[in-house]
C-alpha positions in Angstrom: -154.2 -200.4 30.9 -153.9 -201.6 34.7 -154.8 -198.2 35.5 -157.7 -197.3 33.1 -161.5 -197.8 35.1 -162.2 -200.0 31.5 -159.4 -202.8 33.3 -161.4 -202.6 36.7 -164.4 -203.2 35.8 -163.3 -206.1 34.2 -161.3 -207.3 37.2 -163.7 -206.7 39.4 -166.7 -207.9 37.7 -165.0 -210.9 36.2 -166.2 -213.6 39.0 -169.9 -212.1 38.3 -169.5 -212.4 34.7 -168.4 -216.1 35.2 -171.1 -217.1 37.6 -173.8 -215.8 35.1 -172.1 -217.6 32.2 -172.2 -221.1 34.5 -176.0 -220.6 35.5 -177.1 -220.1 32.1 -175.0 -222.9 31.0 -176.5 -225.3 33.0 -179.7 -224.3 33.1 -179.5 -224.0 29.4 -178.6 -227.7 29.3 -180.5 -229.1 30.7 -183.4 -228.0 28.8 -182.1 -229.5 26.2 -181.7 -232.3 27.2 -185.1 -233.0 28.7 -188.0 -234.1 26.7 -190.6 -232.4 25.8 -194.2 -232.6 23.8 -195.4 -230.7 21.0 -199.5 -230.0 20.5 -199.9 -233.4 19.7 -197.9 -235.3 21.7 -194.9 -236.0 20.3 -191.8 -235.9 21.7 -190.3 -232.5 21.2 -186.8 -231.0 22.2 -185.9 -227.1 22.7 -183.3 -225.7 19.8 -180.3 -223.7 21.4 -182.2 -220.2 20.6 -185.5 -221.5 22.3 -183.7 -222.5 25.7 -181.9 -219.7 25.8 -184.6 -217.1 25.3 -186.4 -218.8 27.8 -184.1 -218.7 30.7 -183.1 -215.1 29.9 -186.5 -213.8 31.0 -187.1 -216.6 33.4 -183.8 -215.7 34.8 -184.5 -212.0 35.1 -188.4 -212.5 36.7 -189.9 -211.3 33.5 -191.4 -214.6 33.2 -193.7 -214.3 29.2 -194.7 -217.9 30.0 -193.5 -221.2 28.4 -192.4 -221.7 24.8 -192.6 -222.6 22.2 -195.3 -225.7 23.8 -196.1 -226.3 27.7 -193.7 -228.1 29.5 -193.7 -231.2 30.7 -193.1 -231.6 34.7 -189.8 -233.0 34.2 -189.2 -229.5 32.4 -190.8 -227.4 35.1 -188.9 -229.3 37.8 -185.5 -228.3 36.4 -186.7 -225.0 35.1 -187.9 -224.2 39.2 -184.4 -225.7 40.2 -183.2 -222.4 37.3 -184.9 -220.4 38.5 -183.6 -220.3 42.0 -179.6 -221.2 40.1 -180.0 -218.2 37.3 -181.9 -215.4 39.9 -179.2 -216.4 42.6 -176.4 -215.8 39.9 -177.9 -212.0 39.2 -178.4 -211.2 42.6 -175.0 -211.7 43.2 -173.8 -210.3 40.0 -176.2 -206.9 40.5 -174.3 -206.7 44.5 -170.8 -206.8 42.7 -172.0 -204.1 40.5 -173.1 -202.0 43.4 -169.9 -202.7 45.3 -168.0 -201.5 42.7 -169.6 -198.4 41.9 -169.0 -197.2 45.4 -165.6 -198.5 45.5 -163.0 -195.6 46.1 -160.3 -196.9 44.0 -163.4 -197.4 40.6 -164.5 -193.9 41.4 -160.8 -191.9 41.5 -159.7 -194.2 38.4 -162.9 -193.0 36.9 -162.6 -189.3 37.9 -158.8 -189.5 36.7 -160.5 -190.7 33.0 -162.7 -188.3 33.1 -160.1 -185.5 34.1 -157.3 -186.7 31.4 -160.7 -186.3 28.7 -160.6 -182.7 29.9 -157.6 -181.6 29.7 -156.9 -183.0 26.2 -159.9 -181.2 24.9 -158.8 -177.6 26.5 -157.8 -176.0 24.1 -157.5 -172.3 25.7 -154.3 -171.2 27.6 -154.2 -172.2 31.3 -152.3 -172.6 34.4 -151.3 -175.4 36.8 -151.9 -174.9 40.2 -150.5 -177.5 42.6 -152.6 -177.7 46.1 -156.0 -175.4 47.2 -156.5 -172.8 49.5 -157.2 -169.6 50.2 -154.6 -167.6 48.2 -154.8 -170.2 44.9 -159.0 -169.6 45.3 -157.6 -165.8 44.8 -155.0 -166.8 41.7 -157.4 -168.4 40.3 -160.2 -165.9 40.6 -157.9 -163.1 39.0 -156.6 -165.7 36.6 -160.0 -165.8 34.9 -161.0 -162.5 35.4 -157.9 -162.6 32.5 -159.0 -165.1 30.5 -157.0 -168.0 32.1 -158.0 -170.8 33.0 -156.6 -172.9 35.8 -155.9 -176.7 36.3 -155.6 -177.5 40.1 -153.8 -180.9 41.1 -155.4 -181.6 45.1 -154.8 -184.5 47.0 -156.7 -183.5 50.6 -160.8 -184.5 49.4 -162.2 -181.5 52.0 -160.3 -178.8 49.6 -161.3 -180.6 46.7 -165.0 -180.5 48.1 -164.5 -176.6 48.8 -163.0 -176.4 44.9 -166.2 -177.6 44.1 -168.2 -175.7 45.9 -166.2 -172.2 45.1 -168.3 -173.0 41.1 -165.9 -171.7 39.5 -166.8 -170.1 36.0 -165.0 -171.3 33.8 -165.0 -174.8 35.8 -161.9 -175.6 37.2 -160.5 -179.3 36.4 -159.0 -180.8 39.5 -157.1 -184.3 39.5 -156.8 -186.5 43.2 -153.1 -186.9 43.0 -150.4 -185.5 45.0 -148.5 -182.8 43.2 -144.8 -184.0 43.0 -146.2 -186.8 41.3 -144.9 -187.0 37.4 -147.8 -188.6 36.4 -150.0 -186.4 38.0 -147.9 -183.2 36.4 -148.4 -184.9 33.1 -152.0 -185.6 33.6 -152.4 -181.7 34.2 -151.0 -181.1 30.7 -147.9 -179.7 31.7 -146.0 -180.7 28.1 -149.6 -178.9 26.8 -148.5 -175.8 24.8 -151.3 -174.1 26.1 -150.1 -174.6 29.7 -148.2 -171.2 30.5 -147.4 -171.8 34.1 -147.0 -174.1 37.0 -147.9 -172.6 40.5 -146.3 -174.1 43.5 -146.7 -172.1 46.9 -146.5 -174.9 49.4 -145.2 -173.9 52.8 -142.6 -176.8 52.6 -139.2 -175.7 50.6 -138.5 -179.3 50.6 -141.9 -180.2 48.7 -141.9 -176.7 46.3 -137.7 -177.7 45.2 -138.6 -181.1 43.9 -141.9 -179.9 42.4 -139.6 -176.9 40.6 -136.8 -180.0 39.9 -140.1 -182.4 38.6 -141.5 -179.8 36.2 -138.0 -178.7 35.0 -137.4 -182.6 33.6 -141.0 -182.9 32.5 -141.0 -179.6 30.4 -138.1 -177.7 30.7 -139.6 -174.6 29.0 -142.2 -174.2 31.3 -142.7 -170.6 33.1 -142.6 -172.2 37.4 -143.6 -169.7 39.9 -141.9 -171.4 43.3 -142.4 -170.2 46.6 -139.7 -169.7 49.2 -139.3 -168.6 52.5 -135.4 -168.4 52.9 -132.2 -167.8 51.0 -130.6 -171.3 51.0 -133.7 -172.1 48.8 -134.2 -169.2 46.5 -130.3 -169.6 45.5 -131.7 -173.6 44.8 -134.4 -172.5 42.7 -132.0 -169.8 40.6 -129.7 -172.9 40.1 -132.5 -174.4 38.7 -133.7 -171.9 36.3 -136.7 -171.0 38.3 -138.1 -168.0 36.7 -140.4 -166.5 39.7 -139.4 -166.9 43.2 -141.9 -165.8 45.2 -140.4 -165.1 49.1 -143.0 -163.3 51.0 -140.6 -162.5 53.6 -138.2 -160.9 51.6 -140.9 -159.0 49.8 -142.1 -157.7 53.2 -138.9 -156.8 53.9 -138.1 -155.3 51.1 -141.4 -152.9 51.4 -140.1 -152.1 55.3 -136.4 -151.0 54.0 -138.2 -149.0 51.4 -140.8 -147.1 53.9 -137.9 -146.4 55.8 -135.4 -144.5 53.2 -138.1 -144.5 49.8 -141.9 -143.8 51.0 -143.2 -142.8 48.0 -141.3 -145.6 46.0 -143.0 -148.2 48.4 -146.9 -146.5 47.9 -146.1 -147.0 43.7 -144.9 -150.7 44.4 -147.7 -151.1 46.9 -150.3 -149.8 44.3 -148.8 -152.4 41.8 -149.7 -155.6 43.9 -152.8 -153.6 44.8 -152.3 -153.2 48.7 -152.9 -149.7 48.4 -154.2 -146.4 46.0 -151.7 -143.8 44.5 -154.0 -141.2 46.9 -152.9 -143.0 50.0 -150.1 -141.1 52.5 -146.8 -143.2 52.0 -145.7 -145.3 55.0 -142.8 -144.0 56.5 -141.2 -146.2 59.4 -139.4 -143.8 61.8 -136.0 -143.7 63.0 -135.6 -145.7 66.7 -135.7 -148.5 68.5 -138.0 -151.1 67.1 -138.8 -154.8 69.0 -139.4 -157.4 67.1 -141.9 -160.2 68.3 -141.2 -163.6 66.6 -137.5 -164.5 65.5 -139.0 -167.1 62.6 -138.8 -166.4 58.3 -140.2 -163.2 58.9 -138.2 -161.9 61.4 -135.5 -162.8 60.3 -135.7 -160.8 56.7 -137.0 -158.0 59.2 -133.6 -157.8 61.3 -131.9 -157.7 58.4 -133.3 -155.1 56.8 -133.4 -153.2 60.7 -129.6 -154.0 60.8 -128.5 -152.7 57.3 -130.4 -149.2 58.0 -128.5 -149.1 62.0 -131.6 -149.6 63.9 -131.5 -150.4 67.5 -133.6 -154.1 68.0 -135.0 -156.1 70.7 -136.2 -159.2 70.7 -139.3 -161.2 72.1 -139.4 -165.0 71.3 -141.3 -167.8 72.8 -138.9 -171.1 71.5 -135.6 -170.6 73.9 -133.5 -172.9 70.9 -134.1 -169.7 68.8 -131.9 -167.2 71.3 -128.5 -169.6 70.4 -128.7 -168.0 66.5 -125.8 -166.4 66.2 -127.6 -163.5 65.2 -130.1 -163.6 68.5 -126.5 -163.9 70.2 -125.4 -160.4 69.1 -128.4 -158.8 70.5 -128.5 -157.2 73.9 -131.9 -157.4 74.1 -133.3 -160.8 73.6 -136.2 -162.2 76.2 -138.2 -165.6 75.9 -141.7 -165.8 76.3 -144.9 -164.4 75.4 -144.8 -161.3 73.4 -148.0 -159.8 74.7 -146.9 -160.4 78.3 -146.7 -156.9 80.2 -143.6 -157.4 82.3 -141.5 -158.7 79.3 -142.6 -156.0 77.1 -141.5 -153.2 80.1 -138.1 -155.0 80.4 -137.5 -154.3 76.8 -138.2 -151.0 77.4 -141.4 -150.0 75.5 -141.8 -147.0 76.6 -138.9 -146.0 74.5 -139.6 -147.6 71.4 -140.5 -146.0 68.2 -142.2 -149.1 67.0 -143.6 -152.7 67.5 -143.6 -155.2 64.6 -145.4 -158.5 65.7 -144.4 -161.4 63.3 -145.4 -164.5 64.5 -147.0 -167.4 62.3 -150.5 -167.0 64.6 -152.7 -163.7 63.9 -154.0 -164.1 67.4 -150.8 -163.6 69.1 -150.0 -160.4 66.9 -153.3 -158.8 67.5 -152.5 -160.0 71.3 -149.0 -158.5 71.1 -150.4 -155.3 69.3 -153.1 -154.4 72.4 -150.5 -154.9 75.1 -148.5 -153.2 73.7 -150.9 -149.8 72.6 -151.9 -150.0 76.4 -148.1 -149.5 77.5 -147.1 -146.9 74.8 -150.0 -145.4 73.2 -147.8 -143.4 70.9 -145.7 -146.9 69.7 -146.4 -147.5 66.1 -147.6 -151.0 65.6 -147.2 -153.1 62.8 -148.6 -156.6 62.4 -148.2 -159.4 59.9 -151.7 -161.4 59.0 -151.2 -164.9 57.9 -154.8 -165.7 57.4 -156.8 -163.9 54.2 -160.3 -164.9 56.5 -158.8 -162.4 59.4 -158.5 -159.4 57.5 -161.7 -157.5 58.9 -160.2 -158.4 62.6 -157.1 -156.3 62.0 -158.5 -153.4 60.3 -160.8 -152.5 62.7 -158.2 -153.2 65.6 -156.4 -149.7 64.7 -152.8 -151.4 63.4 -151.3 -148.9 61.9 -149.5 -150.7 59.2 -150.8 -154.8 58.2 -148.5 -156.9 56.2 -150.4 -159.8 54.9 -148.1 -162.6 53.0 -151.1 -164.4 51.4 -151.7 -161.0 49.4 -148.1 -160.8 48.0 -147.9 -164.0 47.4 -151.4 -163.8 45.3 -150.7 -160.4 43.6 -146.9 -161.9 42.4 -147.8 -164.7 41.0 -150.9 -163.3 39.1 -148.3 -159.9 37.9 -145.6 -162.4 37.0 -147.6 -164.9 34.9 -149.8 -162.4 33.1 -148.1 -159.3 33.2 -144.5 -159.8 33.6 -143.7 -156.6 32.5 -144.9 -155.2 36.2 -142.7 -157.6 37.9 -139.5 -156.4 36.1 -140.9 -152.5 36.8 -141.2 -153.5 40.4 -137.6 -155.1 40.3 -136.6 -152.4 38.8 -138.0 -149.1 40.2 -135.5 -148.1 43.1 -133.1 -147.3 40.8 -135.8 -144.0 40.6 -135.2 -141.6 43.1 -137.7 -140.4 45.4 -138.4 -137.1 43.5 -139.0 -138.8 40.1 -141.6 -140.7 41.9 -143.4 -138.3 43.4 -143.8 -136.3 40.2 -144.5 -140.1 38.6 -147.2 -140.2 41.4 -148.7 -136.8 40.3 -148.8 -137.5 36.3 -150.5 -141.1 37.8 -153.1 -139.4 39.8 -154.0 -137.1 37.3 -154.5 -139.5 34.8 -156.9 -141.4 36.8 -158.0 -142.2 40.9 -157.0 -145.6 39.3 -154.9 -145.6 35.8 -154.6 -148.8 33.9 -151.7 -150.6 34.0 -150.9 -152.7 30.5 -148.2 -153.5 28.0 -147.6 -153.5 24.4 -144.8 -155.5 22.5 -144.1 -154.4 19.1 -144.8 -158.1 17.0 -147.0 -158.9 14.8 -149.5 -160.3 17.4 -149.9 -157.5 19.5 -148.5 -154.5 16.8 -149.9 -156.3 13.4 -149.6 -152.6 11.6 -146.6 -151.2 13.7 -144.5 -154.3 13.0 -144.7 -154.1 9.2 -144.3 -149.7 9.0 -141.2 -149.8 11.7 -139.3 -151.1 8.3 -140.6 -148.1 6.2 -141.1 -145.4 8.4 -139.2 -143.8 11.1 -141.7 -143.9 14.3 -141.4 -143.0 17.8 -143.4 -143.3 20.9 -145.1 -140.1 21.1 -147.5 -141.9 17.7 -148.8 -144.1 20.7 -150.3 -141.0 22.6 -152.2 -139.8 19.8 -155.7 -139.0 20.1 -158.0 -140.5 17.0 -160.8 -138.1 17.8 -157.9 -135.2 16.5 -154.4 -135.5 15.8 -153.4 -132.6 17.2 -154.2 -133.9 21.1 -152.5 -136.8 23.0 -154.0 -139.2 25.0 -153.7 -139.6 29.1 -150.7 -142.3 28.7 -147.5 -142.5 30.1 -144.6 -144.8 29.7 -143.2 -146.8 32.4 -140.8 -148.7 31.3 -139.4 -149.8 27.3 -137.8 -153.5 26.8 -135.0 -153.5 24.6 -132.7 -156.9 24.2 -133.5 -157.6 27.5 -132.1 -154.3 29.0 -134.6 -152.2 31.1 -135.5 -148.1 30.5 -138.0 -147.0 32.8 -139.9 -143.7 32.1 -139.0 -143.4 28.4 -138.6 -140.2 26.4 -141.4 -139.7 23.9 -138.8 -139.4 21.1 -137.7 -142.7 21.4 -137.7 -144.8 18.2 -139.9 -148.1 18.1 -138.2 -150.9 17.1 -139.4 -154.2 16.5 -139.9 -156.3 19.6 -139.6 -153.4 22.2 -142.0 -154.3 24.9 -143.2 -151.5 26.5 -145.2 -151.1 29.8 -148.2 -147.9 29.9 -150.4 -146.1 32.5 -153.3 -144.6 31.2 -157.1 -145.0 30.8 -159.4 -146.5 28.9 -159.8 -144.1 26.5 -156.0 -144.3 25.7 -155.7 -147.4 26.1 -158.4 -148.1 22.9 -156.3 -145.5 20.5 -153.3 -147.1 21.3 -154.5 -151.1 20.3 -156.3 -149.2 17.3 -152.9 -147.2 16.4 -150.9 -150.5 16.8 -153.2 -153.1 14.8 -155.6 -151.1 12.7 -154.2 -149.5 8.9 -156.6 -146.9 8.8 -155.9 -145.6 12.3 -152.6 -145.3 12.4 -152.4 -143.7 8.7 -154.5 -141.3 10.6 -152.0 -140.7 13.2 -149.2 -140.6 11.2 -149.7 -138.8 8.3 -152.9 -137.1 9.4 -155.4 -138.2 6.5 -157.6 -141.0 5.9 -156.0 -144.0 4.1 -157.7 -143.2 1.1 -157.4 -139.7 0.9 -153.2 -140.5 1.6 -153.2 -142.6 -1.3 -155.2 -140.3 -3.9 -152.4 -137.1 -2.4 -149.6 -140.0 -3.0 -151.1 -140.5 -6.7 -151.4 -137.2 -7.6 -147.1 -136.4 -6.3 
C-alpha cells in the first residue's frame, strides 16, 4: 500500500485536503450563525445546505449571487472575509496538486502502476530483458519479428528515453528499477507462464551471477541466458543451472581454432548466427607467427586457442600489470605500449608475421593498430575485433580482412537459443562432422536455396497433431516428411540436420529412420518444403495423401470394400 501512487496522493495531498475542510468549516459557520432577513424583513437564518452551496461557488469565483434572500452587511462582511479564507485555501490546495504531479517519486510510482497493469494483462509469450542498448534493441527486434514479445527492466532514464523512441511494434513495457532487484524481476512477470526467458548480458560478471542466482530463487524453472566473459564465471553459472552461457570470447575463439583446422565447419556455424552466406570462401587462418594486440577477455581466449594449435605469439599491451600473468611471463615476446606504434610493432618483428589480430576493448585503437600495421607488412593478414554495432560501416570499408564483432554473437545466441534451441545444440554439436561431410552438407545447402530455411519440428501433439496419433498405428519414417503434396512420387528440397532422441544428439539423419514420439528434429529447406511438411504433420487429409497415396475418402471406400 505505501508504495501504490493511490497512498501518495493521499499523503501528499492530505494538508490540502485539511486546509479546505477548515475554510469551509468556518466560513460555513459563520453564516449560520449570522442573521439574516427574508423579503419581508424578518429575521431569517441559512440551513446547512444553503451555506454550504453558497460558499462552494463563492469559494471557487463562480459567484451565481446571493441566496436564498440578499444579505445583510453583517453577512457580506464575513462572506468578503470567505472569500479571501476559502480562495486562499484552493490556491494553495490547486499548487500542492501541481507539485505533485511533477514530483519524480508520484510519476515513477505511477509509471510502475501503470507497468504492473500491463504485464498482468499480457497474455502472449514474452521475454525479460534486463538493461538497453544496442545489442538488446537487436534481440528485441528479431524477438518480434518471431512473435515475442519483450519486457525490458532499465534503470538509466536516457536508454529508457531511446526505448521509447526506438516505437517499438508490438510496444515494449519497460519498468524504472534496477535489474537485480526481486521486486522489479517480479514486476516483469517472471513467475508469468508466459515468460519464456530472462536476458542478462551486462558487462559485469558480478551483476549477471546474482541476477542468474535472483531469477533462479524467484522461478527456478525459468530458461536464463547469462553472459560471461571468463571461465571462473561460466563454471558459476553451470553450478547454478544456467541453461545459456553466452561468452563472446570464447565463441570468437572458438570460430578462430575452427578457421584454423575446420574452414568450412566455421562458414556453416558462421551462416547459423548469420555473420556470413553458405556462398562465402571459408576463413582460413594460416600457419605462423601471429601478434596479438590487447592481452584482456579476448586475448586471452585467443592465446589459448594460438597455444593449443603450436603457434608462435607476440604480444603488444598498453597496462604493464598485465606482462606479470603468468601466461605473459612464458612469452618471449611481450612489449608495453601502444599497439599502433611503428617501432614497437618492428621489434616484434612484423615483417615476419603471418597475421595481426587487434583485440582491444576501443575500435579506434584496432582500426589504428590495423593501418600501421598494413603500412609495415602489406601482405600481414589483419583481423580486428568491433565492440561497437554503430562502427560497423568504419571497418568494412577499411579493408580488414576478417571482423569479429562480440555484440553480433552475443545478439544471434541469445535469439537461436531462446527461440530455436535446436540450432544451438547443432552448433554445439557440429565438429564432431568432419570437414568433408561439410562441404558436401554445404553443397546439398546451396542447392537448396542462396538462403535455405532453417526450422524444427517435434513430434507432439502441438506441433505433429496427426503424426503424434498414426506413430501408434503405423510404422513411419522420415523420408514421409520430404514428400511433395503436388505428387507423391517427388520429394521436397529438405534435409535433416540433426534428430533429438532422449536427449541424445544424431546429426544428418538417414531418411529411413523411424519417427517416434517426441523426436525433435531440426530441417533445411525452403518454403515450399517447409509448407508440405507442417501440412504432412498436422493436417489428416495430407498426410493420408502421403502415406497411402489416396485421398482420405477414397482410402476409406478401398478399406470398405477389403
Amino acid at each position: 500500500m505505501k508504495n501504490s501512487s493511490l497512498w501518495l496522493v493521499l499523503q501528499k495531498l492530505r494538508a490540502p485536503f485539511l486546509v479546505i475542510i477548515v475554510t469551509y468549516t468556518i466560513s460555513i459557520v459563520g453564516l449560520l450563525i449570522i442573521d439574516g432577513v427574508d423579503a419581508q424583513g424578518n429575521p431569517y437564518h441559512l440551513s446547512i445546505f444553503d451555506a454550504f452551496y453558497f460558499i462552494s461557488y463563492t469559494a471557487t469565483t463562480i459567484g451565481f449571487g446571493e441566496t436564498p434572500f440578499a444579505f445583510t452587511y453583517p453577512q457580506r462582511i464575513w462572506v468578503s472575509i470567505s472569500i479571501f479564507i476559502t480562495v486562499t485555501g484552493w490556491f494553495y490546495s490547486l499548487g500542492s496538486l501541481v507539485a505533485l504531479l511533477q514530483d519524480k517519486l508520484f510519476l515513477e510510482e505511477f509509471s510502475r502502476a501503470k507497468f504492473r497493469r500491463s504485464i498482468a494483462f499480457l497474455k502472449e509469450r514474452y521475454i525479460i530483458i534486463l538493461g538497453y542498448n544496442s545489442i538488446t534493441s537487436e534481440i528485441i527486434k528479431k524477438a518480434n519479428e518471431s512473435g515475442l514479445r519483450a519486457v525490458v527492466i532499465e534503470k538509466e532514464e536516457e536508454k529508457r528515453n531511446h526505448l521509447l523512441l526506438e516505437n517499438f511494434t508490438p510496444p515494449v513495457y519497460c519498468l524504472n528499477a534496477d535489474a537485480y532487484n526481486p521486486e522489479a524481476l517480479e514486476m516483469a512477470g517472471i513467475k508469468s507462464p508466459y515468460c519464456r526467458a530472462i536476458v542478462s548480458l551486462f558487462e559485469n560478471d558480478a551483476l549477471n551471477l546474482r541476477i542468474a542466482l535472483t531469477s533462479k530463487v524467484l522461478n527456478p524453472n525459468i530458461t536464463m541466458a547469462i553472459k560471461s566473459t571468463t571461465k571462473n564465471q561460466t563454471e558459476n553459472l553451470m553450478d547454478i543451472g544456467v541453461q545459456i552461457i553466452e561468452n563472446p570470447f570464447e565463441i570468437i575463439a572458438d570460430h578462430i581454432h575452427m578457421a584454423i583446422n575446420a574452414p568450412h565447419t566455421l562458414k556453416i556455424v558462421r551462416w547459423i548466427y548469420g555473420l556470413c552466406n553458405l556462398y562465402d570462401t571459408p576463413l582460413h587462418l594460416p600457419q605462423g607467427k601471429y601478434i596479438v594486440c590487447g592481452y584482456g577477455r579476448m586475448g586471452k581466449n585467443i592465446y589459448e586457442v594460438l597455444k593449443a594449435n603450436h603457434f608462435e605469439i607476440a604480444f603488444a599491451e598498453i597496462d604493464p600489470s598485465k606482462k606479470e600473468h603468468p601466461h605473459l611471463m612464458e612469452q618471449p615476446k611481450v612489449l608495453i605500449g601502444d599497439g599502433d606504434d611503428k617501432e614497437m610493432l618492428k621489434a616484434l618483428d612484423i615483417d615476419t608475421c603471418v597475421a595481426i589480430i587487434a583485440g582491444t576493448n576501443d575500435d579506434t585503437t584496432n582500426l589504428s593498430i590495423l593501418a600501421t600495421a598494413k603500412k609495415l607488412n602489406p601482405n600481414i593478414m589483419t583481423i580486428a575485433r568491433e565492440n561497437e554495432l554503430e562502427d560497423f560501416s568504419i571497418f568494412e570499408s577499411s579493408n580488414i580482412d576478417t571482423i569479429f564483432i562480440p555484440a553480433k554473437v552475443l545478439i544471434n545466441k541469445t535469439i537461436n537459443a531462446i527461440l530455436n534451441p535446436a540450432l544451438d545444440l547443432f552448433i554445439k554439436n557440429v565438429h564432431n562432422l568432419d570437414e568433408s561431410a561439410i562441404i558436401q552438407l554445404t553443397k546439398k545447402l546451396l542447392d537448396i536455396d542462396l538462403h535455405p530455411q532453417l526450422f524444427t519440428l517435434k513430434l507432439d501433439e502441438n506441433q505433429a497433431s496427426i503424426l503424434y496419433q498414426e506413430s501408434l498405428n503405423n510404422p513411419l519414417t522420415l523420408s514421409l516428411l520430404r514428400t511433395s503434396l503436388k505428387n507423391r512420387h517427388f520429394t521436397n528440397n529438405l534435409i535433416p540436420l540433426m534428430r533429438i532422441r532422449q536427449k541424445k544428439v544424431e546429426l544428418l539423419p538417414d531418411w529411413e529412420t523411424p519417427l517416434e514420439r517426441n523426436d525433435i528434429y531440426l530441417f533445411a529447406g525452403d518454403a515450399n518444403a517447409k509448407d508440405h511438411l507442417e501440412y504432412i504433420a498436422n493436417n489428416v487429409y495430407e498426410f493420408y495423401y502421403a502415406y497411402y497415396g489416396e485421398e482420405k475418402s477414397s482410402f476409406k471406400r478401398w478399406f470398405s470394400k477389403n
